[in-house]
C-alpha positions as CSV (number, residue, x, y, z in Angstrom):
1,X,48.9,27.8,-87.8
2,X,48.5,31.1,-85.6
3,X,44.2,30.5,-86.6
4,X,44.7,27.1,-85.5
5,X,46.0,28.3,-82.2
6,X,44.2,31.2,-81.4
7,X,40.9,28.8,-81.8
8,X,42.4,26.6,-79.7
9,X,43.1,28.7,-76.9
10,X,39.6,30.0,-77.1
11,X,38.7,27.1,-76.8
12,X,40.1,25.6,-74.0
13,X,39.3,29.0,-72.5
14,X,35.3,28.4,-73.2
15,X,35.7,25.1,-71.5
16,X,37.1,26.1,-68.4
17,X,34.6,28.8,-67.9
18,X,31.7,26.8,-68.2
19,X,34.2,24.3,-66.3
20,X,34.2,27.0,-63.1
21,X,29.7,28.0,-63.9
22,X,28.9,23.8,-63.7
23,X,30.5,24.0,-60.2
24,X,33.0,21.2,-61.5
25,X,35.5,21.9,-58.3
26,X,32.5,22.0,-55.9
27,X,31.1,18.4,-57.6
28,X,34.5,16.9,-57.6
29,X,34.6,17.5,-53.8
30,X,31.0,16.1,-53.2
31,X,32.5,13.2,-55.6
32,X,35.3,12.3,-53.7
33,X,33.1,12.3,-50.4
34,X,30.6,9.8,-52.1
35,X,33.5,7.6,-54.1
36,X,35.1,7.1,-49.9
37,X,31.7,5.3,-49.2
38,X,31.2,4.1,-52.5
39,X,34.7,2.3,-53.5
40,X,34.5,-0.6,-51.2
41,X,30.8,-2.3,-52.3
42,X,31.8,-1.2,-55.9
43,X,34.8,-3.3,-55.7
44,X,32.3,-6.3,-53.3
45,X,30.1,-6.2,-56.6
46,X,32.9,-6.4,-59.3
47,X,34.2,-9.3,-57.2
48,X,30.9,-10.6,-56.8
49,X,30.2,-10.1,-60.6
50,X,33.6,-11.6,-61.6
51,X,32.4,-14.7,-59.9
52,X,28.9,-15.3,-61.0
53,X,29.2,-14.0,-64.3
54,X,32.7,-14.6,-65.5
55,X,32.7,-18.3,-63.3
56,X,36.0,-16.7,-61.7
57,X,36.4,-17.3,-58.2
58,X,39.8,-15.5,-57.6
59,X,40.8,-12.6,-59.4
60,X,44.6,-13.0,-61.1
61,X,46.5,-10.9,-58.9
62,X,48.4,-9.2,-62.1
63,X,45.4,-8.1,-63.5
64,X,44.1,-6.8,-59.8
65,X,47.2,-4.9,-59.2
66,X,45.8,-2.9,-62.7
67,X,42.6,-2.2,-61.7
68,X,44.1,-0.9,-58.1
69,X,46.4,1.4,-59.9
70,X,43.4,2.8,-61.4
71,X,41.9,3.3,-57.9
72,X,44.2,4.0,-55.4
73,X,48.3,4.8,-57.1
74,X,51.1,3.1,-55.7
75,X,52.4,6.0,-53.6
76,X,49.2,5.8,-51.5
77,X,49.3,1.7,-52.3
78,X,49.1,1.3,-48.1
79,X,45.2,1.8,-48.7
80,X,44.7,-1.0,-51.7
81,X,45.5,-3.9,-48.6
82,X,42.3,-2.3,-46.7
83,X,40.2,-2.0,-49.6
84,X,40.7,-5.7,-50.6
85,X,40.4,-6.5,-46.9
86,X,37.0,-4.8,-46.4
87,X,35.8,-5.8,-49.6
88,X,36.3,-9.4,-48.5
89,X,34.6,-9.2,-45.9
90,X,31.9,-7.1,-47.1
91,X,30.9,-10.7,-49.6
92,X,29.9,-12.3,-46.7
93,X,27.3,-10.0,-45.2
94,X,23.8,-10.5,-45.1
95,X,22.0,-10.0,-48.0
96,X,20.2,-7.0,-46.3
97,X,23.5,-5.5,-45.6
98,X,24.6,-6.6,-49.1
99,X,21.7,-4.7,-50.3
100,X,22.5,-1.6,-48.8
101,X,25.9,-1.3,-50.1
102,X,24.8,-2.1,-53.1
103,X,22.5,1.3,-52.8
104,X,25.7,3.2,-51.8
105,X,27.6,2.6,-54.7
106,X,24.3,3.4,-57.1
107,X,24.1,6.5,-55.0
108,X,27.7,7.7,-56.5
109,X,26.4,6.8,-59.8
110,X,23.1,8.8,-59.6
111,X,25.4,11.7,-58.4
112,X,27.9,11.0,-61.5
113,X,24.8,10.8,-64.4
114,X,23.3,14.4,-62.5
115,X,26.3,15.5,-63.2
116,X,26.8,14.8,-66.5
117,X,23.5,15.8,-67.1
118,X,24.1,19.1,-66.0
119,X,27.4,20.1,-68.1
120,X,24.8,18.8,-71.4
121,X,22.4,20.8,-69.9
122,X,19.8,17.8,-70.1
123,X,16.1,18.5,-70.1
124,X,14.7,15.3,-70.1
125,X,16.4,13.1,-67.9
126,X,15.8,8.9,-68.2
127,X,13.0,7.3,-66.4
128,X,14.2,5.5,-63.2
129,X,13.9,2.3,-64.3
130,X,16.6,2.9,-67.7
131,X,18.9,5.0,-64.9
132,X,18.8,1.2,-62.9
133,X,19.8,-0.8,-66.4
134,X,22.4,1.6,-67.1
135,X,24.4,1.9,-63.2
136,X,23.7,-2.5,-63.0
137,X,25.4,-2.9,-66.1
138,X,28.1,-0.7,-65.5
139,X,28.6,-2.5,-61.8
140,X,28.0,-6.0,-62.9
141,X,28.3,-6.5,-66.8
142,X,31.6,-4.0,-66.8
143,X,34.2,-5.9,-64.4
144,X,33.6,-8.7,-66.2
145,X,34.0,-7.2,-69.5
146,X,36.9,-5.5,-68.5
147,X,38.8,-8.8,-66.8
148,X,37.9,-11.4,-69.6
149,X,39.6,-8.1,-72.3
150,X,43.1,-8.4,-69.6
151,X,42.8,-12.1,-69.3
152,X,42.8,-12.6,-72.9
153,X,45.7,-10.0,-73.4
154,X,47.6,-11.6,-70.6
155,X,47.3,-14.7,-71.5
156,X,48.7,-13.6,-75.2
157,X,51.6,-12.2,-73.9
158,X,52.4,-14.6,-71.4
159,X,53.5,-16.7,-74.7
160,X,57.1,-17.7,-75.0
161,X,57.2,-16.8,-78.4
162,X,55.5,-13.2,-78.3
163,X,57.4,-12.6,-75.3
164,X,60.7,-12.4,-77.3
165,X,58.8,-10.1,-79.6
166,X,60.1,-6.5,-79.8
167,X,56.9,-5.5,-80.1
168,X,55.1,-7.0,-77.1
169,X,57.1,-4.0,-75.3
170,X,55.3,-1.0,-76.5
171,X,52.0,-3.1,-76.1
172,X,52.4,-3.6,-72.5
173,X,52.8,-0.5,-72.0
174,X,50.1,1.1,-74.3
175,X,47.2,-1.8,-73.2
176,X,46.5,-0.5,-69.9
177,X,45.8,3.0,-71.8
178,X,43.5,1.6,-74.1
179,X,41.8,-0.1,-71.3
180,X,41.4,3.0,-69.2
181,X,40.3,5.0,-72.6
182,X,38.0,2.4,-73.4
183,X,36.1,3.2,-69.9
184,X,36.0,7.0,-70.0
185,X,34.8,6.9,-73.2
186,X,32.1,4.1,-72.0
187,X,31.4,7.0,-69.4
188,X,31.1,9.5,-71.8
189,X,29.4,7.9,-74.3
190,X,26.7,5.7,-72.1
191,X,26.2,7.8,-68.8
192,X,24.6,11.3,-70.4
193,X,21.1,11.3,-70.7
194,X,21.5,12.6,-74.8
195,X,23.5,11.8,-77.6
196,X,27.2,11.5,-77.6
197,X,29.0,11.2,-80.9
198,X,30.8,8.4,-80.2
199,X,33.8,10.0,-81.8
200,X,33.4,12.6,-79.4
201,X,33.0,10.2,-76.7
202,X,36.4,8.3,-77.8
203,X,38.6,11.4,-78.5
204,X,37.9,13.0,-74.5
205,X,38.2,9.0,-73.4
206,X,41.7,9.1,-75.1
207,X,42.4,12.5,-73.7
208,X,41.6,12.1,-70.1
209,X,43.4,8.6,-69.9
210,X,46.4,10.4,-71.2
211,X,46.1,13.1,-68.7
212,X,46.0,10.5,-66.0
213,X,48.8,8.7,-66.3
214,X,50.9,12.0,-65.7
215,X,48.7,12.9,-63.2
216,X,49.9,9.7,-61.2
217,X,53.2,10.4,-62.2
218,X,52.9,14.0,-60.5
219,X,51.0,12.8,-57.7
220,X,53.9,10.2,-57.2
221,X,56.4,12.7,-56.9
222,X,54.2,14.9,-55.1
223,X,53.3,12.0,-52.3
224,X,57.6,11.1,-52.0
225,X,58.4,15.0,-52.2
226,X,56.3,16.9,-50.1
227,X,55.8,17.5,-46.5
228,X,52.4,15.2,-46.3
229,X,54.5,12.1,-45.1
230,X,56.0,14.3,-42.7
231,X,53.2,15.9,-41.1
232,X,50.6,13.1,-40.9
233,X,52.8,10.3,-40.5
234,X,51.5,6.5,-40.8
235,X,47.6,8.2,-41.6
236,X,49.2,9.7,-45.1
237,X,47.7,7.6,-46.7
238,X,44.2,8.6,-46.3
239,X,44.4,12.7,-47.0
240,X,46.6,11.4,-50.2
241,X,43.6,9.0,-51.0
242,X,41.5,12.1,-50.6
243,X,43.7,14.3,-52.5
244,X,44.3,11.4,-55.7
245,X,40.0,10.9,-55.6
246,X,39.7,14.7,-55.9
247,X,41.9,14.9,-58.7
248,X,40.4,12.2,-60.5
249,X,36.9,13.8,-60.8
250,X,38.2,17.0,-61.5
251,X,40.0,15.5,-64.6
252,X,37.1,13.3,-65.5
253,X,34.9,16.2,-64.9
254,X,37.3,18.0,-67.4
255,X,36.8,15.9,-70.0
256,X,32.7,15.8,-70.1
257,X,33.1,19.6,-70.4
258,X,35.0,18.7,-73.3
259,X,33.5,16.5,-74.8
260,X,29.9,18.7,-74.1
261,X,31.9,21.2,-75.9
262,X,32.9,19.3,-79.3
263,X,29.1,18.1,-79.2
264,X,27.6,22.2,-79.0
265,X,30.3,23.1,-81.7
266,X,29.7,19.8,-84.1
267,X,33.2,18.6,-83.3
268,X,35.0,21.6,-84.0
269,X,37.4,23.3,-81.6
């Protein structure tokens, strides 16, 4: 057991260190700068997507309070009324206009596949036109994915026969972890420009959705606790949006060096 440990604390050690050399703090801050301008035609496309594709003209408002939860938590929750607001309106711009957004949010994604890039240390990058497949699907093909997988569960447990189910319990609360795990390890696995175990993929998918729920726990208590409130008033909101985006990257940042790692040591920690 003391091996075990001492290999593991190496480990993590290794990680962080070549966390601190990719500049992972620094990227996370360019990130968060990029996700501002980005969130709101990345949520007009999923929309957008949702209703072309999926033949949905009006998201269920269950399953958009999930995916805002992912996006903004509820102690910041002030900002999800803008977002849907501005999204809105951002559907019915020109389709020049529409265009450019469009550009925006493939901007963040260029950013986030250099990225990954870097902590594989990739070589080779894809051509252009694969980078394009790759961020389209993952704007237009991955909303609706992702709503028709909460639809269906929804709909299952909206039952009145599973509902009395003791079961049905745990599974609410476990389903919007394996949703969230089920798109880092997407990220992971799709996003890098070599090849991802997809085992390795899963297990830092599993990890950083796990490390994100108690990061919006802590961030919770640190929004109703601390002096932020206090200080800035009715514009909280926005420096605690700033402060929850930052923290996001640097956790899913966290997990690509991880999951880099596994992939240089053939899975072993």
């Amino acid at each position: 057991m003391k091996g075990v440990g001492a290999r593991l604390v190496i480990s993590i050690m290794r990680c962080y260190k070549q966390f601190k050399d990719d500049r992972c703090q620094v990227v996370a801050g360019a990130l968060t700068l990029q996700t501002l301008f980005a969130i709101v035609p990345a949520i007009t496309i999923g929309y957008l997507s949702l209703a072309t594709f999926g033949g949905l003209g009006q998201v269920d408002a269950s399953i958009e309070t999930f995916l805002f939860s992912y996006i903004v938590p509820e102690s910041v929750g002030s900002i999800r009324a803008y977002l849907k607001q501005f999204s809105t309106q951002a559907q019915s711009l020109s389709i020049p206009s529409a265009i450019l957004l469009a550009v925006t949010a493939l901007l963040m994604l260029n950013t986030v596949e250099r990225t990954l890039n870097d902590i594989w240390q990739v070589k080779s990058p894809r051509s252009g036109f694969s980078r394009l497949l790759i961020y389209l699907g993952l704007l237009i093909l991955g909303p609706v994915l992702l709503f028709s997988g909460l639809s269906v569960s929804i709909y299952v447990l909206s039952m009145p026969y599973l509902k009395t189910l003791v079961l049905s319990q745990p599974f609410l609360f476990l389903f919007p972890l394996l949703t969230s795990s089920a798109m880092y390890t997407l990220l992971y696995f799709l996003v890098p420009s070599a090849r991802v175990p997809l085992i390795h993929a899963m297990l830092g998918g599993v990890g950083v959705a796990l490390i994100f729920e108690l990061a919006r726990f802590g961030f919770g208590l640190l929004m109703q606790y601390s002096s932020i409130t206090l200080v800035y008033g009715a514009f909280a909101a926005l420096p605690g949006l700033l402060l929850w985006l930052y923290m996001a990257w640097l956790i899913i940042l966290a997990g690509a060096e991880v999951v880099a790692y596994l992939g240089a040591r053939g899975g072993k920690m």
